[in-house]
N, C-alpha and C positions, 0 to 999 in steps of 0.2 A: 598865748604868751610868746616871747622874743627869747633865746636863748645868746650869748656869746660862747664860742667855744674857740678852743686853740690848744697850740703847744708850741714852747721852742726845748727842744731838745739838740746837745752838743755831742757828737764821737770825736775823739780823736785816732787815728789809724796811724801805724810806721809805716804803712805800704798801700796799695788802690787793692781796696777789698770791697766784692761784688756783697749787695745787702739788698734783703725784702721789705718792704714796710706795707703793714696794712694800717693806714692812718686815717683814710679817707673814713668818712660817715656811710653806713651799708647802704646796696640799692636801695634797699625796702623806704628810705627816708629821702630821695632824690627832691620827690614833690614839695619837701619840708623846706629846704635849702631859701634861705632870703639871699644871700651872696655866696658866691664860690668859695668850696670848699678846694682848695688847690693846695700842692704841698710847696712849699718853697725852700730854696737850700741855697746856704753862701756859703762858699764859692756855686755860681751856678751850673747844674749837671744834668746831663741827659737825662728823663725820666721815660720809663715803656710802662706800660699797665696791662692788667687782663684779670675777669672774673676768675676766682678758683670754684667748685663746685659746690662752696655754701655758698655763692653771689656776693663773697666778700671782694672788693676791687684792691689786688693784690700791685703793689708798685717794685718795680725793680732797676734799680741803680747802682753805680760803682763809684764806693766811697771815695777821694784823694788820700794819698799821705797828706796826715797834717790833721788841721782842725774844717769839720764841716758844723756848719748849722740848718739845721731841719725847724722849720717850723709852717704855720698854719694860722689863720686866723677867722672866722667866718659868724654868720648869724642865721639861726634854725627857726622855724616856728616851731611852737608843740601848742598842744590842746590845752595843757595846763590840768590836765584831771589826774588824779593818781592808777599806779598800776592797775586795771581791772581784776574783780577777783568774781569768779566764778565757781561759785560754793558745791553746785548741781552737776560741775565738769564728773564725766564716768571716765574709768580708765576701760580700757578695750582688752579682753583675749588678745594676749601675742598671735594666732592664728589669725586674727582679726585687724591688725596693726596692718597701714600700707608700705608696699614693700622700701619707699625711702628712709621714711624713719627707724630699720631694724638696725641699722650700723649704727643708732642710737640707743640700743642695745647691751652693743656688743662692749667689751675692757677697752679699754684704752692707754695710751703712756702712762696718765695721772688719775687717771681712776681707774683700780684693779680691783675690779668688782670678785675675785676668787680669794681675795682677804676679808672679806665683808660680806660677803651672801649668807652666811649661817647669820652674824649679828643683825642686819637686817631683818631677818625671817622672823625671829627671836621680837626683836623691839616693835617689827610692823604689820607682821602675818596676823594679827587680828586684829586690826583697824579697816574696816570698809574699805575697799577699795575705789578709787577716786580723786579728789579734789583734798578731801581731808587725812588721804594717808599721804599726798605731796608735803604736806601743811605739817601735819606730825615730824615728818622727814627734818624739813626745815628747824622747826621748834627746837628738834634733837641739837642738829647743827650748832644754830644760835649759843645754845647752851653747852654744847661739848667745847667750844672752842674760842679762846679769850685773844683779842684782837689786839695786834701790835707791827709795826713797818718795820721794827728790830727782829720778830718773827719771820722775816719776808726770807726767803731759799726757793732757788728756779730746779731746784731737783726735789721738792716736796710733794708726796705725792697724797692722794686721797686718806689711804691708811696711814699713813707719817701725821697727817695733820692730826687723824684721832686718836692716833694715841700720842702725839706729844701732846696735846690737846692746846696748841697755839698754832695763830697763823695770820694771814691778811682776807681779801677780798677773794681771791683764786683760791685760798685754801676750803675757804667755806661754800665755795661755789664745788671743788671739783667732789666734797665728802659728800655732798649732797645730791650730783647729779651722779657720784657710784654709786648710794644707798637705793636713789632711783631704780636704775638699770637693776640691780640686784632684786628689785621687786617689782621687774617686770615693767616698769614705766621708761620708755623713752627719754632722756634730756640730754641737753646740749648748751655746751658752756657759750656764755656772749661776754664781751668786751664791748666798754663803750664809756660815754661822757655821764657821771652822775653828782653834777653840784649839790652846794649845803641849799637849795630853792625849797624857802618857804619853811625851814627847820631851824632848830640850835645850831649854828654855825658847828658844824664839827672840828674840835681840834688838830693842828696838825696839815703838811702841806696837801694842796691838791694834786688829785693823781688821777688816773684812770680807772674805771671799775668794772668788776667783774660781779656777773650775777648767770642765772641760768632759764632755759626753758624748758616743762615738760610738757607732754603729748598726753590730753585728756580731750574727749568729750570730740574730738577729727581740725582740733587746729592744740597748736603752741602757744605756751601762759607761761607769763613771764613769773620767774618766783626769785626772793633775793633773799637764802641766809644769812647774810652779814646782820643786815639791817630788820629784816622779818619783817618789814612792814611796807604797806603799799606808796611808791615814790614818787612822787611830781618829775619832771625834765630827761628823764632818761632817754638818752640818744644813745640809738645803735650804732657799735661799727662794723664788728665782725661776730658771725658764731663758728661753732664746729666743735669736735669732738671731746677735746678741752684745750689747755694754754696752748701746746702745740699750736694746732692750728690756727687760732688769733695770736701768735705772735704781736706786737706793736712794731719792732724790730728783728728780724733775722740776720746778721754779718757773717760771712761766710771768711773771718780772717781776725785776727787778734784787735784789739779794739779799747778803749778807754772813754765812760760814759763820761762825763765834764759837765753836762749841766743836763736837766731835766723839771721842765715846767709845765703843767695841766692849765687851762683858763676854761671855767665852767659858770656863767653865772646868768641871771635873769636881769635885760633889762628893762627899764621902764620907761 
């Protein structure tokens, strides 16, 4: 199948403020690309690039005072089959684990896995370890947490989503990859493009989405609390430790977002 994806996104700045953007589509999907994925900006501005240490291709630019436009437009292939789910993935002894994935481990800004490891223990330490205590994790998620963009807070963290028990796409993503970590499983937050393809058109604008991967069985599975169920068209852009690191935008100077628009959809 054919995807379209894009963005036009507006800052406004009082002054030339240096800014990151991880916009681009991840290596891992290079091969996928039907047309260039390029960023574009008016007024037009130097752009530099360079992997960061998840192979996310990291952009870096200096805003103008004034109004810039960021945008993007491009066409992907995808196979068209849903998430893979693999029932029989084992989870491995941390002894056992290689040494890249232990910093998938460890706490992080947004998931503080030392507010949550006794709950954890409590809800998962006798479930199998595995495929189906990822699965349990999630199920929790799904259910602890009632979805809303009026919800949405860039300082919410793992614990803050559970116990206020509301949030968005990153919130269900970060409670779930610290319940992980907390039980010994490896995960890592991802960022990326996931249209309403092939569903009830979901209410409400399009945006970008967040979901996670864990480490079972000697490779990474993709798993998505929001939705808990396996999804057609998901394009990757970035992973890492959580939002931090996939930022969509970094500005390193006072800033006013003016407009922001997702385009994700299948054509035919």
């Amino acid at each position: 199948m054919r995807i379209r994806a894009g963005y036009e996104i507006t800052y406004e700045c009082p002054q030339p403020t240096p800014m990151l953007m991880l916009l681009n589509v991840h290596s891992s999907r290079y091969q996928d690309l039907e047309t260039p994925d390029i960023i574009r900006t008016d007024p037009l501005l130097r752009i530099t690039q360079y992997h960061d240490a998840y192979a996310n291709l990291v952009s870096r630019t200096i805003l103008p005072a004034g109004r810039t436009v960021i945008s993007s437009d491009f066409v992907i292939h995808d196979t068209g089959e849903p998430d893979p789910v693999s029932p029989n993935a084992i989870q491995h002894p941390v002894e056992n684990l290689p040494n890249e994935v232990l910093v998938f481990l460890l706490a992080s800004r947004y998931c503080e896995t030392e507010h949550l490891s006794q709950l954890a223990w409590n809800l998962f330490g006798g479930i199998e370890p595995g495929w189906g205590r990822v699965q349990a994790i999630c199920d929790y998620t799904h259910d602890r947490i009632r979805f809303g963009y009026e919800h949405a807070r860039p300082t919410k963290t793992a614990f803050e989503a559970h116990e206020e028990r509301l949030g968005v796409c990153r919130d269900y993503a970060h409670l779930a990859i610290a319940l992980c970590r907390c039980m010994n499983i490896p995960a890592r937050y991802c960022t990326g493009y996931l249209g309403d393809i092939r569903i009830t058109p979901i209410p409400g604008p399009m945006d970008f989405s967040g979901w996670f991967e864990a480490y079972l069985g000697d490779r990474w599975h993709t798993f998505d609390a929001r939705f808990n169920t396996p999804r057609i068209g998901r394009t990757l852009m970035a992973r890492g430790r959580d939002a931090t690191d996939v930022a969509i935008t970094t500005i390193f100077g006072p800033n006013f977002l003016a407009k922001f628009e997702v385009i994700t959809e299948e054509l035919v």
